[in-house]
Each structure stands twice: as C-alpha cells, then as structure tokens.
C-alpha positions in Angstrom: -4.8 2.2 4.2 -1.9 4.4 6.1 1.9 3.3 5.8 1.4 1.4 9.2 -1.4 -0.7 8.3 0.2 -1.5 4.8 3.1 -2.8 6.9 0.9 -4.8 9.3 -1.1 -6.5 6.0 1.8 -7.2 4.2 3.2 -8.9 7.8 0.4 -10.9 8.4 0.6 -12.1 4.9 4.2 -13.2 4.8 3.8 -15.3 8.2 1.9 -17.5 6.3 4.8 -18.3 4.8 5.8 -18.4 0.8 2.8 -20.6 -0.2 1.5 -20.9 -3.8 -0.1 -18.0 -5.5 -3.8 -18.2 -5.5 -4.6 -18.7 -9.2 -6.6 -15.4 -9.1 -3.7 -13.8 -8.4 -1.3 -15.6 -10.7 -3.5 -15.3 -13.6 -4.4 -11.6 -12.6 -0.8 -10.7 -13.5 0.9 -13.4 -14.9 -1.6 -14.8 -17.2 -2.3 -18.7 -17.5 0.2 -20.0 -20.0 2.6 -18.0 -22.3 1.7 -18.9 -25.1 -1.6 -21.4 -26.6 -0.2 -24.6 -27.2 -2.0 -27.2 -30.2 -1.5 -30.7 -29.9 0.7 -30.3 -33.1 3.0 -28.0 -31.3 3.4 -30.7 -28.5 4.1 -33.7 -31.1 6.7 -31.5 -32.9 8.6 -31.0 -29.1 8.3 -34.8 -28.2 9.3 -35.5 -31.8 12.6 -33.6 -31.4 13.6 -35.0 -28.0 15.6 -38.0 -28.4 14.6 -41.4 -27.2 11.1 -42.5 -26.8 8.9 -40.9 -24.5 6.3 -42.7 -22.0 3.9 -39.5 -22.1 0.8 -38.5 -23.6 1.0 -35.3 -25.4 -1.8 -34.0 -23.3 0.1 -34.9 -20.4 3.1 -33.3 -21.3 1.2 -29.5 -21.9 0.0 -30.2 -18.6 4.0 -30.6 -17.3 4.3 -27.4 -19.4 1.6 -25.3 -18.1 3.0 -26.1 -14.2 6.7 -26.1 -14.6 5.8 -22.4 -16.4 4.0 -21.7 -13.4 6.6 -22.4 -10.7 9.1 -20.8 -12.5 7.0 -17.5 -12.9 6.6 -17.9 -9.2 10.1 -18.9 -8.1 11.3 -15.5 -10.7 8.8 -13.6 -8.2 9.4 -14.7 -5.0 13.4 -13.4 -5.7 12.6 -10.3 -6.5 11.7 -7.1 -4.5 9.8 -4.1 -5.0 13.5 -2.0 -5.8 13.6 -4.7 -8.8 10.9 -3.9 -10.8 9.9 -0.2 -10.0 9.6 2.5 -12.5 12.0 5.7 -10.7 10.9 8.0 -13.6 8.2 9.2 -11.5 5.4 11.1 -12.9 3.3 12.8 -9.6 1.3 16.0 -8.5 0.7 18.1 -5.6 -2.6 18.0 -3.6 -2.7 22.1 -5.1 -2.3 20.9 -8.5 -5.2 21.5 -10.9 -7.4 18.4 -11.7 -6.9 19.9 -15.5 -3.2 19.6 -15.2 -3.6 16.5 -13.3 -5.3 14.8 -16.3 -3.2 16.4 -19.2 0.0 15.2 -17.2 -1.6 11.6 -17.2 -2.9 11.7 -20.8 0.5 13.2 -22.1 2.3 10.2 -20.1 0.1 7.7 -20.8 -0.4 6.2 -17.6 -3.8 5.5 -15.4 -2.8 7.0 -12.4 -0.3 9.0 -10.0 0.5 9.2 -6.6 0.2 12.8 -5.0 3.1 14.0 -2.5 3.4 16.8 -0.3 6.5 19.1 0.4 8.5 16.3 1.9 8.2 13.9 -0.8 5.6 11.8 1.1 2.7 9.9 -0.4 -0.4 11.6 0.7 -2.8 9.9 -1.5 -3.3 8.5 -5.4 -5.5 9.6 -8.6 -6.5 7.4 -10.8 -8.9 7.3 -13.7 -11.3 5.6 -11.6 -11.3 8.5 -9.6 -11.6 10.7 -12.1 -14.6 8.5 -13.8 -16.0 8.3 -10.0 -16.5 12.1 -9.6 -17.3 12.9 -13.5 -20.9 10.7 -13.2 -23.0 9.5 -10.6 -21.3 8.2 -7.6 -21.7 4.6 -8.5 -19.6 5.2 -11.7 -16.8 3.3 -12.6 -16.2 3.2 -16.6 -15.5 4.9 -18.9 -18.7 4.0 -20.9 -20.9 5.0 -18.2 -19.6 8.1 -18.1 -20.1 8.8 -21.6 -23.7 7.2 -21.7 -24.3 9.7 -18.8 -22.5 12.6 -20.8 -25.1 11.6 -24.0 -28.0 11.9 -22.1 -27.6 15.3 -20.4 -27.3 19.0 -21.4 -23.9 20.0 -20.6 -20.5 18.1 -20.3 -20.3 16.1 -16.8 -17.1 17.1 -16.2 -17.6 20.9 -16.0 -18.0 21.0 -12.3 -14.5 19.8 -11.8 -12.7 22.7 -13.7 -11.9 24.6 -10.7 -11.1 21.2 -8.8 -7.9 20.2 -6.9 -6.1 16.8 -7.1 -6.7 16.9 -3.4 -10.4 16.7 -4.1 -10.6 13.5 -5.7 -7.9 11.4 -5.1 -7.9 8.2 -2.9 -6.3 8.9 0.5 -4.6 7.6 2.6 -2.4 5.8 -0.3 -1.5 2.0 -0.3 1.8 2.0 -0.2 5.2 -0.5 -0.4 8.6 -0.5 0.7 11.6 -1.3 -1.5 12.1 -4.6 -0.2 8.3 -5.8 -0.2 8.3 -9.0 -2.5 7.1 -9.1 -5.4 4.7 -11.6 -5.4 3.3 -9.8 -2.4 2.5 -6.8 -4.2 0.8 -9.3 -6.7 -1.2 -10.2 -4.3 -1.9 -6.9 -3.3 -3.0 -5.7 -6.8 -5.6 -9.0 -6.8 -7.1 -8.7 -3.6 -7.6 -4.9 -3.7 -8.4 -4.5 -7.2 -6.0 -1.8 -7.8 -3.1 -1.7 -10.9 -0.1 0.2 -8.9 1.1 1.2 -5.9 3.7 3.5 -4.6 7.1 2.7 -3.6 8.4 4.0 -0.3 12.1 4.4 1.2 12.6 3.3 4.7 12.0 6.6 5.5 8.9 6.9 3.9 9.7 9.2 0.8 8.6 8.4 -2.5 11.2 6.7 -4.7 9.1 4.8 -7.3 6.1 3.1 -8.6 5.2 -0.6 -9.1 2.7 -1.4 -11.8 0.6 -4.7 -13.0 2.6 -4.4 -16.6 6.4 -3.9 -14.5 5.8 -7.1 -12.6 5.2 -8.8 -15.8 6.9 -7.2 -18.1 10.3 -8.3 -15.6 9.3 -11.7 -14.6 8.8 -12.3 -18.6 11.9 -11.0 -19.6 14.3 -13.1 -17.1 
C-alpha cells in the first residue's frame, strides 16, 4: 500500500466516525483487563468503600473490566501518531547488505526496519517475516519452520541470501502513517493487516519515526 492509498484507508476509516474498537483490535494491543482479578480482590475493594453497596461482586469486575476499557480507548483516541513514536530510528538503504541488515536488527533488538532512499523516503520495510519468508520455502512464516527445514537439509537455508540486498526481500511499497494519524487508527491498522509497526511520515513524506504494537501500549499504560 503506497502513501496515497494509506491516506485513502485511513479516510475511509475515520468517516465512520470514532466508534468502539472492535475487541480484536482492543485486545490485540491493549490486552483484555490489566490485571486478573479473584473474587477476593473484589470483596477487599467493596470492603474499603464506605457505605453499603447494592452490587454483586461479579457485577462490579464487570464495571471494572469496561470503565478500563473506555478509558484505554478515550487515552487512545487523544493521542496521535507524533505521541507515541520512537524518533531513534534504526533503518537501511535498499544497497545495504541483508548481512548488515540482520546484525543491525539483532544488535538493536527489534523485528523490523523501514528502508529509505537518498531523500529520506520510505521505499519499503524488512521484517523478520521477510527474512523467515525467503530463508525456507515460500510458504514460510516461523521461525520453527525454518529451522525444521534447516534440520532436514544438507547446507544452511540461508546461504543463498549472503550476497542479497535489503531491496531484495523487503515488503514494498511500505504502509505508512502521518504524525497526526490517531492512535487508535494505527491500532486498527496493526489488527486488520497483521503487521507490528509502521512508519511515521512528515507532511512531506520524509521519515521521522516508527510506531510499534509495544509504543502504543507501553503510552496508553503509563498515562
């Protein structure tokens, strides 16, 4: 998906208006509840509340569980993609060497990164799917195929891709965002195309950051 289509999707999207997460998305990112509540934990609360309480204690986890929702949602319908975006940008160059691709991923610890050109434009991403994709048969997506495949054959898999390019592999044209997309659009995003980052984009369309699954709830847990 080019920059113009990623602008037409995430249009389309907010004219429906700011409706209710879908609860594949919410719990995609967000997780069902913080924490798992016992019964005990409940009486304790409704013990240490003055006054006597009309409610069942399964009742009030059930309050719990949605006011915890509705504020996770309210927390990420105020924020934009500027909010939460890592700016310490880790990246590569369509030349770059698929071996210095994947030691600069392995020495950062991170799962993927987007590829620029000269100008600082987003011409595609890597990931480790990618990477898993092109080691082992073309339906390959984990890491434990790949290493049942590696097991069962002669040489290493990933020989063939010594002399390979990050423009070989990587996953192009790049989905990206802009600054001000909303967060829980990019949540949405994440959910419905099964992918764990995305690019941030000025409104010039240079590269000024990346928005990752843990970002959104690492923020929307911390406020």
């Amino acid at each position: 998906m080019n920059m113009l289509s990623t602008e037409l999707y995430i249009e389309q999207n907010l004219s429906k208006g700011c409706k209710p997460l879908k609860n594949e998305v919410f719990n995609t990112i967000f997780g069902s509840c913080p924490v798992d509540m016992s019964d005990e934990d409940i009486l304790d609360a409704m013990k240490s509340i003055p006054g006597y309480l009309d409610i069942t204690p399964g009742d009030f986890k059930e309050i719990f569980r949605y006011a915890y929702r509705h504020a996770i949602e309210r927390i990420a319908k105020s924020l934009v993609a500027k909010d939460v975006m890592t700016v310490k940008l880790i990246s590569v160059t369509p030349d770059t060497s698929l071996k210095e691709t994947s030691a600069k991923m392995a020495a950062h610890g991170i799962s993927g990164v987007p590829v620029i050109d000269e100008r600082n434009s987003v011409v595609g991403v890597i990931s480790e799917k990618d990477f898993l994709f092109h080691m082992g048969e073309k339906k390959t997506r984990s890491t434990m195929e790949v290493i049942a495949q590696c097991l069962s054959s002669k040489g290493c898999v990933a020989v063939s891709m010594h002399t390979g390019f990050a423009k070989d592999i990587m996953t192009s044209p790049a989905l990206t965002v802009f600054e001000d997309t909303p967060v829980f659009q990019i949540a949405s995003i994440f959910a419905e195309k099964n992918i764990n980052r995305v690019p941030v984009l000025d409104k010039n369309g240079h590269l000024v950051g990346i928005v990752a699954r843990a970002d959104i709830f690492r923020t929307t847990c911390a406020l």
